[in-house]
C-alpha positions as CSV (number, residue, x, y, z in Angstrom):
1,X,16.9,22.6,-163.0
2,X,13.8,21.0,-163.8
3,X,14.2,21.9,-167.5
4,X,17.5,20.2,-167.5
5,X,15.6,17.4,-166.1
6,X,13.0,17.2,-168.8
7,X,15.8,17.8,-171.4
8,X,17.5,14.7,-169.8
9,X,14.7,12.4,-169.6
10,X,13.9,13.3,-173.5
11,X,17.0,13.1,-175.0
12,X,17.6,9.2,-173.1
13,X,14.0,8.3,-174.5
14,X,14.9,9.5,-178.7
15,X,18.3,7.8,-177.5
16,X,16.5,4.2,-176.8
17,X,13.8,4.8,-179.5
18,X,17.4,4.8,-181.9
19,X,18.4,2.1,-180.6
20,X,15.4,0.0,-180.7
21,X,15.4,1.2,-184.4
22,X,18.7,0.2,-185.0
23,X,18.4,-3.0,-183.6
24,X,15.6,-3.8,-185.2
25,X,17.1,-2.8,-189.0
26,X,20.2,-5.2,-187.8
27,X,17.4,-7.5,-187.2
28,X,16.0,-7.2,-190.6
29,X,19.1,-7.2,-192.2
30,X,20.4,-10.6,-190.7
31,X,17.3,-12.2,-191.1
32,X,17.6,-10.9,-194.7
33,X,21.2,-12.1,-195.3
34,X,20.4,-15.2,-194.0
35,X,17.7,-16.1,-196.5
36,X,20.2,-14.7,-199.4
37,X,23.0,-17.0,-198.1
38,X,20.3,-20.1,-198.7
39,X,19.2,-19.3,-201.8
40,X,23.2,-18.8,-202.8
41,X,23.6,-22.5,-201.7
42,X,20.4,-23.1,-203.7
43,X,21.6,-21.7,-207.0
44,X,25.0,-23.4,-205.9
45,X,24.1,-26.8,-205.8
46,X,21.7,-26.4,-209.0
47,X,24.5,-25.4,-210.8
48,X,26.7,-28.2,-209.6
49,X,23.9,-30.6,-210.5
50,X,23.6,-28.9,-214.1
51,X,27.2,-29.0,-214.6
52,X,27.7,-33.2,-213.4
53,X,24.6,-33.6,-215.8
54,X,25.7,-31.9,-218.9
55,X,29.5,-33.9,-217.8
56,X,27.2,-37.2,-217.9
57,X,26.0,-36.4,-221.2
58,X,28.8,-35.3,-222.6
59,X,31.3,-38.1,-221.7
60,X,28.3,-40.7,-222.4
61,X,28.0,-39.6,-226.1
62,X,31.3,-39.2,-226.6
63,X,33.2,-42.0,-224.4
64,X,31.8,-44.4,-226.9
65,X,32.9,-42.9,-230.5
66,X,36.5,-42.4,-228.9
67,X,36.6,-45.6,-227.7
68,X,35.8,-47.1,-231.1
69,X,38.5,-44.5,-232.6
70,X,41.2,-45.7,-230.5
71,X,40.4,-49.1,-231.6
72,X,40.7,-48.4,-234.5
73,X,43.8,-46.1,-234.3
74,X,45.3,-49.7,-232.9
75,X,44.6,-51.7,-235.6
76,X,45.8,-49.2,-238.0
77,X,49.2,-49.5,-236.0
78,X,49.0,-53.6,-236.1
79,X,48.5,-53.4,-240.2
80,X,51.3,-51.2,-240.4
81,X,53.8,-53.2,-238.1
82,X,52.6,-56.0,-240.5
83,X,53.9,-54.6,-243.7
């Protein structure tokens, strides 16, 4: 009986030193995930930035040369009426 006991008592102690593991992996692991979901949103709105940037450049170099184009694209059409 006592042996049963013992047996008892020893498997309910590995069974909370498993558990306490566990938990504290979950633990890790959430604390883990959360700093990879920030540096996700980190990387995110870098890229964002990069992208609206590299938009600002583009459309501010070439918003200009179009513009004259379609001026001149007008008066081409004017000159032609004309004839």
């Amino acid at each position: 009986m006592a042996r049963g006991k013992y047996k008892a008592s020893a498997e309910k102690r590995i069974e909370a030193e498993t558990i306490a593991q566990l938990t504290r992996k979950v633990q890790e692991l959430t604390e883990e995930n959360e700093k990879l979901k920030q540096q996700a949103i980190q990387d995110s709105l870098h890229h964002a930035y990069q992208i609206a940037e590299m938009h600002e450049q583009t459309v501010g170099v070439t918003s200009p040369r179009i513009q004259e184009l379609e001026e001149e694209v007008l008066r081409l059409k004017k000159a032609l009426r004309g004839l």
